[in-house]
C-alpha positions in Angstrom: 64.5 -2.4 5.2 62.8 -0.5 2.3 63.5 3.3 1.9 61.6 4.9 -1.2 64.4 7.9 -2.0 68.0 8.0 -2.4 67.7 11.4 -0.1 66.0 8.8 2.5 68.6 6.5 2.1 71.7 8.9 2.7 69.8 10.4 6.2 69.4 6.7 7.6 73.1 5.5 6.7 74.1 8.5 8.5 72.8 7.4 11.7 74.0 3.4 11.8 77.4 3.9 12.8 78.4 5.9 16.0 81.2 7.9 14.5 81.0 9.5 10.8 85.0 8.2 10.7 86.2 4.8 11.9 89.0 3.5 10.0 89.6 -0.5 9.6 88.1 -3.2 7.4 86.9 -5.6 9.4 83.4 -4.3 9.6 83.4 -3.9 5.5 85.1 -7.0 5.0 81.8 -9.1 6.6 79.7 -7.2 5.1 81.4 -7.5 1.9 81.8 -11.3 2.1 78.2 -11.6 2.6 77.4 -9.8 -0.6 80.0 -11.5 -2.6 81.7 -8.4 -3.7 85.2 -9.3 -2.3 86.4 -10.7 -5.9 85.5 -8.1 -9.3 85.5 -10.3 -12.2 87.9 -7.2 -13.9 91.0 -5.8 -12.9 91.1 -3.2 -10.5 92.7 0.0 -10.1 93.5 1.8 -6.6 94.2 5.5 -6.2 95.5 7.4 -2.9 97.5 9.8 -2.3 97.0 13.3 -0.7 95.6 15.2 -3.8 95.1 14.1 -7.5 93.5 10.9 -6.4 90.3 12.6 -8.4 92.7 13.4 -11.4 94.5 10.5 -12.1 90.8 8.3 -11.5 89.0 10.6 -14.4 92.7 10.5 -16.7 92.5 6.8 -16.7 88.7 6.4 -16.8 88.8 9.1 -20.1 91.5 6.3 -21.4 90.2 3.3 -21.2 86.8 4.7 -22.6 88.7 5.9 -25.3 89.6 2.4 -25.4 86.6 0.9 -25.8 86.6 -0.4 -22.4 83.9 -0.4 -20.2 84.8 1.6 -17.0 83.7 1.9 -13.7 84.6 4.4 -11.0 84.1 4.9 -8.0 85.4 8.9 -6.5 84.7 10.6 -3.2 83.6 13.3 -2.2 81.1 14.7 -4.9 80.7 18.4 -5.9 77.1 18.6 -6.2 74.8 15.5 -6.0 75.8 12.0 -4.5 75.2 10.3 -7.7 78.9 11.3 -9.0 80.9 9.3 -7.0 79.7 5.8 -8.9 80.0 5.9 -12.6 79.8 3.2 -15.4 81.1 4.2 -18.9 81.0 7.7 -17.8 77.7 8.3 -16.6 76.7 8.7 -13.3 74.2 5.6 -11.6 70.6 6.6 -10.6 69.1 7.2 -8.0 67.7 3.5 -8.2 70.3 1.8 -8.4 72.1 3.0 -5.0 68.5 2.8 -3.5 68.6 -1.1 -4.4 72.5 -1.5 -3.1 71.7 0.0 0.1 68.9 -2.4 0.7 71.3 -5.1 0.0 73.1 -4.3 2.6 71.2 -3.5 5.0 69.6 -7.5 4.4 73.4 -8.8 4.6 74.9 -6.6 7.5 72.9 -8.2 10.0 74.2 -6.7 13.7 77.4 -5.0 12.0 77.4 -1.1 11.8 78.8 0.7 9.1 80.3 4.4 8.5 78.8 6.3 6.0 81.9 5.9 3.9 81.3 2.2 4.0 78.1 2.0 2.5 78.9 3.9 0.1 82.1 2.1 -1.4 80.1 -1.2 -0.7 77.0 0.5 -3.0 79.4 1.3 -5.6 81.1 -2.6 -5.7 76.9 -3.9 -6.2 76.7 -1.7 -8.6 79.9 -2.7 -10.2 79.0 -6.3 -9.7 75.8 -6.0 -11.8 77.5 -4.6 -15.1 80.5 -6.5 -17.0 83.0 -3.9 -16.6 86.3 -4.0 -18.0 88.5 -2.2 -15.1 87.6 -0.7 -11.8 88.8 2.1 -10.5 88.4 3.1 -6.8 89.8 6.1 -5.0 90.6 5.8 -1.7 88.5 7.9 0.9 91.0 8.6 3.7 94.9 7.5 4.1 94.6 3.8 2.5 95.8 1.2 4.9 92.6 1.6 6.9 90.2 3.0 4.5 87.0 0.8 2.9 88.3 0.7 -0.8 91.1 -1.4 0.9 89.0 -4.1 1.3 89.5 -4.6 -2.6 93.0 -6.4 -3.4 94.0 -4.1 -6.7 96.0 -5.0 -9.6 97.6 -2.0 -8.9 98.0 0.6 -6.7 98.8 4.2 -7.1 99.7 6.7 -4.2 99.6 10.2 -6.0 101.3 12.5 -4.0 102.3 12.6 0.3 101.0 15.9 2.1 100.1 16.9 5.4 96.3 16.4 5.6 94.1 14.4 8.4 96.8 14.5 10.7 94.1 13.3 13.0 94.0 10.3 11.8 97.0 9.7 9.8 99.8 11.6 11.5 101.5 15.0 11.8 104.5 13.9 9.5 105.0 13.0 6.0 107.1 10.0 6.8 104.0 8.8 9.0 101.3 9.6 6.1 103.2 7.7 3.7 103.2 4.4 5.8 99.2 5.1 5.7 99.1 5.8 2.1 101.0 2.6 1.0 98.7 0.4 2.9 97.6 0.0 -0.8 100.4 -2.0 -2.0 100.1 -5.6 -2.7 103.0 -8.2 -2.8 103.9 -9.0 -6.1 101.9 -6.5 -7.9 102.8 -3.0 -9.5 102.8 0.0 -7.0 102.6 3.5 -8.9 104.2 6.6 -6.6 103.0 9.8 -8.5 105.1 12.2 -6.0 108.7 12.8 -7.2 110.3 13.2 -3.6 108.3 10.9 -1.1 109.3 10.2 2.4 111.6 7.1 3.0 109.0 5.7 4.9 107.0 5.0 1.5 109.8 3.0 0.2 110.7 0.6 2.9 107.1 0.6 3.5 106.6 -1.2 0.0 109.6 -3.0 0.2 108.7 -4.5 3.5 105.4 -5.7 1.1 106.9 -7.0 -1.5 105.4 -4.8 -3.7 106.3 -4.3 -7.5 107.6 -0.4 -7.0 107.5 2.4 -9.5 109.1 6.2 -8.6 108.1 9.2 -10.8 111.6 10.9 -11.9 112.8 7.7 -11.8 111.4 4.8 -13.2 108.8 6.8 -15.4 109.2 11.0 -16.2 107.6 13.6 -18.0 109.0 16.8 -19.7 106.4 19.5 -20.4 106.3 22.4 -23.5 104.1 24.9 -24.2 101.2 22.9 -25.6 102.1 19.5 -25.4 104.6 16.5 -23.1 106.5 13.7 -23.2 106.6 10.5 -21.4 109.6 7.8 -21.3 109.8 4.3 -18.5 111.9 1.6 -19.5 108.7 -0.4 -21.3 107.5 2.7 -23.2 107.6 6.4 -24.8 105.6 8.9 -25.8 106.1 12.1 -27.4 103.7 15.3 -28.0 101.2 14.4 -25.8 98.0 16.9 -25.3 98.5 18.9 -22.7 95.0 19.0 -20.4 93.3 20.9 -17.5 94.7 18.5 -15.0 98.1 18.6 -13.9 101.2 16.9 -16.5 102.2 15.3 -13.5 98.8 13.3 -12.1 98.6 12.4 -16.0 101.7 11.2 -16.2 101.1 8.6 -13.4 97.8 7.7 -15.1 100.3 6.5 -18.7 102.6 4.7 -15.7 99.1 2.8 -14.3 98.5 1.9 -18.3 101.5 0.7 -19.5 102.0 -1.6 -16.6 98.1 -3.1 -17.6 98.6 -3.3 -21.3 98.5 -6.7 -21.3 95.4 -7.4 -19.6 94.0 -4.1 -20.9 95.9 -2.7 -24.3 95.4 0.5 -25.2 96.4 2.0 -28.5 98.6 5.3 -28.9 95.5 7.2 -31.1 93.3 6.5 -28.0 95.5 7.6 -25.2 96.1 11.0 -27.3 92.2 10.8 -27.4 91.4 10.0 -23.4 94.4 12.8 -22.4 92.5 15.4 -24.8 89.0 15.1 -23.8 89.4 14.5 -20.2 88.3 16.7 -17.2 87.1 16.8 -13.6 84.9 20.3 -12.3 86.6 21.9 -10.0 90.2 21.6 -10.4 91.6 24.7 -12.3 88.6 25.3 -14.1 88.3 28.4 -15.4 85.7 30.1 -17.1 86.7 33.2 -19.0 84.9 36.3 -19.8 85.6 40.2 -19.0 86.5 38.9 -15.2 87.6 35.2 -15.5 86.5 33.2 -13.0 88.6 30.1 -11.8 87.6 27.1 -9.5 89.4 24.9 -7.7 88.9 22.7 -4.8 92.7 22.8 -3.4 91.9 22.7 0.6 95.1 21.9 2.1 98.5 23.3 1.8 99.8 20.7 -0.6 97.3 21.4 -3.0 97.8 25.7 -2.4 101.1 24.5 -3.3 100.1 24.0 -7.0 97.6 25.7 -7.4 100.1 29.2 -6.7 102.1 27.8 -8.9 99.5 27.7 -11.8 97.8 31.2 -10.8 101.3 32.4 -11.6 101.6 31.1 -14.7 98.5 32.1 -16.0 98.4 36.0 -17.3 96.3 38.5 -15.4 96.2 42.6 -16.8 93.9 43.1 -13.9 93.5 42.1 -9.9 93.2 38.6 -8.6 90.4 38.3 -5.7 90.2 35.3 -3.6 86.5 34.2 -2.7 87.6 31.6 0.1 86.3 29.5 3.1 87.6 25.8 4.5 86.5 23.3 6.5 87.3 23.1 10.4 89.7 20.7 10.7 91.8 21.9 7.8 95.3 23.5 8.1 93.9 26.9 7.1 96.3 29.2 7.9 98.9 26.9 6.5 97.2 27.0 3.2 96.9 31.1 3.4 100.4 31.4 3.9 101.3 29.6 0.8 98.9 31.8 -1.2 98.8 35.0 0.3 100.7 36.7 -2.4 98.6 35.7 -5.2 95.7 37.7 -4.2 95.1 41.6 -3.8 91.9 41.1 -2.0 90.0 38.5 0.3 86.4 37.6 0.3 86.0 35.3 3.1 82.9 33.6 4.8 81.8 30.3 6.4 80.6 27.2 4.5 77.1 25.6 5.4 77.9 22.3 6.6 78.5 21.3 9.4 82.2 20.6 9.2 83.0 24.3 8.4 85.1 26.4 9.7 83.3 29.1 11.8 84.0 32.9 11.0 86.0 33.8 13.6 88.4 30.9 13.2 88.6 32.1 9.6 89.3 35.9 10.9 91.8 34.2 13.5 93.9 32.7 10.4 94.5 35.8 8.6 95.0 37.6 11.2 99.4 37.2 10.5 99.6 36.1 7.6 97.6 38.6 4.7 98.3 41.9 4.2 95.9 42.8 1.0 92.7 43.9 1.7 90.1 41.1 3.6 86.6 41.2 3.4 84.2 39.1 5.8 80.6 37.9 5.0 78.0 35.6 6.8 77.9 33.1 4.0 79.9 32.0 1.3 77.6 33.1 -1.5 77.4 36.7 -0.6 81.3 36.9 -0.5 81.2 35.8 -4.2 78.1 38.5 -5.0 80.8 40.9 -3.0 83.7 40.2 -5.4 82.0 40.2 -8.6 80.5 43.3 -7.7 83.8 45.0 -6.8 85.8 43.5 -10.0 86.5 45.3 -13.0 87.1 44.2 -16.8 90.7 42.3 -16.6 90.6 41.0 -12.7 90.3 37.6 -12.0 88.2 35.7 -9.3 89.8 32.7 -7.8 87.1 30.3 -6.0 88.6 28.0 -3.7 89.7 26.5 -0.1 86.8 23.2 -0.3 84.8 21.1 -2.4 82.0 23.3 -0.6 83.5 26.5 -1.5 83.6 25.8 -5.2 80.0 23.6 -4.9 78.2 26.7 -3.6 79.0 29.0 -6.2 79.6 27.0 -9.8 77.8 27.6 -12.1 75.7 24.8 -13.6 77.2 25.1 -16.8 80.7 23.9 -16.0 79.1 20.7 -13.8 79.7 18.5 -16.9 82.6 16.0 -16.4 
């Protein structure tokens, strides 16, 4: 089959498999076999976890490329064009290339149907396949133990952090999640746990493995200052580390992933200190100042609201904070307004166009306990920003966030740049 544009390409996948989601890996694993992508030549790094997986992937890719390694990495989902979840040495593949990949597979999948999910991490290990690359790095889509990256066996694994998120498909409980999220682990290989309090569940989980197991706050921890960190495990230390956009923690779990490789892959100290200080990811505390700073981020459960309170209330504000804010349907949304209610004076809400948003009257119904400041409702997401930088004032802040489509529809184009 011969499809001219990527655009082409990305409608057609969409209609192979019956469902958008189908965990499991025996369709990607034929598939996969067929192509002879089942064994990179490099060694390979897994992320999952609940959030960070999109930190900790561009922390260690910024590393090794400060290295001189030659990285690629594969992310999900993308902000603004489908190109940025597949990138070699930074930069993101063409439109070509993924063009080329798809039509591999659709001359080696025969009568086996794939998700669109699994085309795309099976584009992404083509592409991989066709450059020498140093390291891999692949974050999961969705739990682990079922998702396509799984297909890979990793040198190591990392599980970033264990919140509630896809319950539909991973469980209502933490303890449950975690079983799905260390589906990753291998026996006899390294197995990185970024969160500092996980569920049992994760431990006997990689125990019952055999995997290799490392705890943040326990076998590797950070202490933060004011402008710089520290980092101590029994096989390394570091001291007055640069501090970064991304959270201390998600970079501390990227040093863990490093040190353990440092055989295979060394890294000096001048180049971490150089990957850690020029790394960044859009959308993820981003802020762009001026007379009303504007900050994005694409926290869009209640984990993530979690942190990303946290951080509003450690950065200074003289003036108001307004929320421009919208979620996707199947998204704990009044869980994740709860935890941020009392961040914001005022509201600017509206649905998302995709069709996985939240409609507005399932937004309305969310606030409907749990806000007290002001709430302002529009038909679409880009007039509720228009709405809040009209009503701000010299000092206020506007926060951005609740998707990767919320923060998508209204960046601007000069803060795209990874």
């Amino acid at each position: 089959m011969h499809l001219s544009t990527l655009s082409s390409w990305l409608d057609w996948i969409g209609s192979v498999h019956n469902k958008e989601i189908d965990l499991g890996l025996d369709r990607i694993r034929i598939v996969a076999e067929r192509l002879g992508v089942l064994t990179p030549a490099c060694p390979v790094i897994i992320v999952g976890g609940t959030n960070g997986k999109g930190s900790v992937v561009a922390g260690l890719e910024s590393i090794y490329r400060a290295a001189g390694y030659r990285t690629g990495a594969f992310t999900s989902p993308y902000l603004f064009v489908h190109n940025e979840e597949v990138r070699v040495d930074g930069v993101m593949a063409e439109d070509g290339l993924f063009c080329q990949a798809f039509e591999k597979i659709e001359s080696a999948r025969d009568l086996v149907t794939l998700t669109p999910f699994e085309y795309h991490t099976l584009a992404a290990l083509i592409i991989f396949a066709d450059v020498k690359l140093d390291v891999m790095i692949l974050e999961v889509g969705l739990g682990g133990r079922l998702d396509a990256v799984n297909v890979i066996n990793p040198d190591i694994s990392i599980v970033t952090s264990i919140g509630i998120d896809h319950i539909d498909w991973l469980g209502e409980t933490r303890e449950k999640i975690a079983v799905e999220k260390a589906g990753i682990f291998r026996r006899d290989r390294p197995a990185i746990c970024g969160d500092a309090n996980p569920p049992d569940t994760l431990y006997k989980t990689a125990a019952d493995m055999g995997a290799v197991f490392f705890q943040q706050g326990k076998d590797f921890k950070f202490v933060v200052d004011l402008h710089a960190w520290s980092f101590q495990s029994d096989k390394n230390k570091y001291q007055d580390l640069p501090r970064n956009q991304l959270l201390t923690q998600n970079m501390a779990t990227v040093v863990m992933a490093m040190t353990l490789l440092q055989e295979k892959l060394p890294v000096k100290e001048d180049a971490l200190r150089q990957g850690l200080k020029s790394v960044s990811l859009p959308g993820r505390m981003q802020i762009m100042e001026g007379e009303v700073t504007e900050i994005y981020d694409v926290a869009h459960n209640p984990h993530a609201a979690v942190v990303l309170a946290a951080r509003l209330r450690e950065l200074p504000c003289r003036g108001k904070t307004l929320a421009v804010f919208s979620m996707l349907d199947d998204k704990d949304i009044a869980g994740t307004i709860k935890i941020v209610r009392n961040e914001f004076d005022s509201w600017y809400v509206a649905p998302l166009a995709c069709k996985r948003a939240a409609p507005l009257e399932k937004l309305k119904m969310a606030f409907q306990s749990e806000v007290s400041a002001a709430l302002n409702y529009f038909d679409n997401i880009t007039d509720a920003y228009r709405a809040a930088k009209k009503q701000a004032k010299p000092g206020d802040r506007i926060v951005i966030f609740g998707s990767f489509y919320t923060v998508a529809a209204i960046m601007p184009s000069s803060l795209h740049q990874l």
